[in-house]
Kinemage of the C-alpha trace (Angstrom):
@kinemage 1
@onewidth
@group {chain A} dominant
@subgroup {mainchain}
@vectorlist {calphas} color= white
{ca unk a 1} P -20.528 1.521 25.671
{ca unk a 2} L -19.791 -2.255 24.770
{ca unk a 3} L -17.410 -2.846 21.705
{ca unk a 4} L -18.171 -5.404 19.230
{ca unk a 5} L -15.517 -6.927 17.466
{ca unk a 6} L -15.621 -9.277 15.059
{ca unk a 7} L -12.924 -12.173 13.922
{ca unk a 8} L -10.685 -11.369 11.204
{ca unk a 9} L -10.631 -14.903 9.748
{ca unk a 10} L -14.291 -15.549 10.530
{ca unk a 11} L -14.826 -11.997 8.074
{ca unk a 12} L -12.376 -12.977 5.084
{ca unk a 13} L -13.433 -16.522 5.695
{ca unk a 14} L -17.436 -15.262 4.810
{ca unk a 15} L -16.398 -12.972 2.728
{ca unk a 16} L -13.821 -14.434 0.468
{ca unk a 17} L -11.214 -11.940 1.154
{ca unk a 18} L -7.367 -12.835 2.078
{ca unk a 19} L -6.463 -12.489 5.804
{ca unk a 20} L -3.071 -10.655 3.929
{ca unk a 21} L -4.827 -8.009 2.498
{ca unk a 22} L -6.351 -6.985 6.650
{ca unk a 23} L -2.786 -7.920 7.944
{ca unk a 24} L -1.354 -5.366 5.000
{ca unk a 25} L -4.133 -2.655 6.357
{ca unk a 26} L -2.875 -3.085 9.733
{ca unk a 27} L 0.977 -2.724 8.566
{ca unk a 28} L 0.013 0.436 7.001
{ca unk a 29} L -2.023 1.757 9.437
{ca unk a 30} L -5.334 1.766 7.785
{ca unk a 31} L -7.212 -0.932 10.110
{ca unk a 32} L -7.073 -1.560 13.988
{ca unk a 33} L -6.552 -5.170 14.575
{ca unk a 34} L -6.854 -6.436 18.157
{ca unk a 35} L -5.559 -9.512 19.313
{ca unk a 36} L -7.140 -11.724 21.617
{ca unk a 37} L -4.858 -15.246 22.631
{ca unk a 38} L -4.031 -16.118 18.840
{ca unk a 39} L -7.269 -14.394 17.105
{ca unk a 40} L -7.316 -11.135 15.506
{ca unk a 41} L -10.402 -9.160 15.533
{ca unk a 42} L -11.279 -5.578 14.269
{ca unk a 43} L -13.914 -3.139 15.718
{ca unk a 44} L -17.286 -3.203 14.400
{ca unk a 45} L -17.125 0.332 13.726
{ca unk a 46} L -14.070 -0.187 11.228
{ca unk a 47} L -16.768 -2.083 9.311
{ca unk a 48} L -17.935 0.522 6.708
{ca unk a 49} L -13.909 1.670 5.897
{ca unk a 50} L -13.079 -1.626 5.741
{ca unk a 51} L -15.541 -2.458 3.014
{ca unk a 52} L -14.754 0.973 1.366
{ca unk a 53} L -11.053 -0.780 1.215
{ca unk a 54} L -11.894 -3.987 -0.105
{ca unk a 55} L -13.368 -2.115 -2.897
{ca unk a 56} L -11.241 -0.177 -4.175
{ca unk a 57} L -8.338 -2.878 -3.650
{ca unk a 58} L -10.581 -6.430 -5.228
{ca unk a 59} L -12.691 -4.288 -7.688
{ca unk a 60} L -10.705 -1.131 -8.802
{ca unk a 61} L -7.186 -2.515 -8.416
{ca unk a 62} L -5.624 0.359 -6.117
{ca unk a 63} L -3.019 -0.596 -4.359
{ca unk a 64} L -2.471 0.176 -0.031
{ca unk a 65} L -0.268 3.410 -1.147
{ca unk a 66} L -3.371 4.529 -3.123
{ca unk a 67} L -5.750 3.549 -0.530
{ca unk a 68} L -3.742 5.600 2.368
{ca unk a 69} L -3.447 8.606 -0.292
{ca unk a 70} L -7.403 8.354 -0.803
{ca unk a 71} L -7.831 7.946 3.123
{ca unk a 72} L -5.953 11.326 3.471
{ca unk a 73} L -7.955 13.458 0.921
{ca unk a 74} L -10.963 12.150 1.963
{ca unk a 75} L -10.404 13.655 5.398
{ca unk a 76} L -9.131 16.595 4.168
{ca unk a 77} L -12.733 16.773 2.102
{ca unk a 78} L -14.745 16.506 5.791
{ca unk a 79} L -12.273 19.194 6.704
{ca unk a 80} L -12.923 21.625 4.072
{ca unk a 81} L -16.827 20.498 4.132
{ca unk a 82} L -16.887 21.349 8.016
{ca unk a 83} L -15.029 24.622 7.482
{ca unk a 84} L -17.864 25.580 4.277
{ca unk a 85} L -20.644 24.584 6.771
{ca unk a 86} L -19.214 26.651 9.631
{ca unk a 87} L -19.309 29.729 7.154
{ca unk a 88} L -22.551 29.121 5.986
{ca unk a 89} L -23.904 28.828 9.951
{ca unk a 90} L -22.051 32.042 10.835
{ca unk a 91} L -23.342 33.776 7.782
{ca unk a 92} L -26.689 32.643 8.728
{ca unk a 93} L -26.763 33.571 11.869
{ca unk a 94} L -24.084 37.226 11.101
{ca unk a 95} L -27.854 37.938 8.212
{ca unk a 96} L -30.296 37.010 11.327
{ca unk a 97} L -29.213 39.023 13.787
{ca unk a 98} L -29.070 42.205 11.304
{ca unk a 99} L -24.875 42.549 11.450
């Protein structure tokens, strides 16, 4: 499977965001950044959190501490979702099979 990355500075350049803020994700652990020579790219696939990031940091004001803290719940959310849809599947299949 072939990886796309794309350039950090290319990204904030396009859309208006300061290469800081990435560098800060990266120092916090909330973004991947690979360097290549002297340019820093992050995975396509980081795309989607990334964006979720800008938002709430440009146009809701939380700061990285409250992004990492809303990073953890969410994932602890999919957790507790998975574990509710397990139940429901073994329910399902516990009423099917007449147990």
């Amino acid at each position: 499977m072939k990886t796309t990355l794309i350039a950090v500075n290319e990204f904030c350049k396009s859309n208006d965001i300061e290469i800081s803020f990435v560098n800060s994700l990266e120092e916090n652990g909330l973004l991947e950044i690979t360097r290549i020579e002297q340019t820093s790219f992050f995975n396509f696939e980081q795309l989607q959190e990334l964006d979720r990031y800008i938002r709430f940091y440009y146009e809701l004001n939380i700061d990285l501490d409250g992004i990492d803290t809303i990073k953890h719940l969410f994932r602890r959310v999919n957790v507790i979702c998975d574990k509710i849809e397990l139940s429901k599947n073994k329910e399902y299949l516990y009423s099917y099979n007449g147990i």
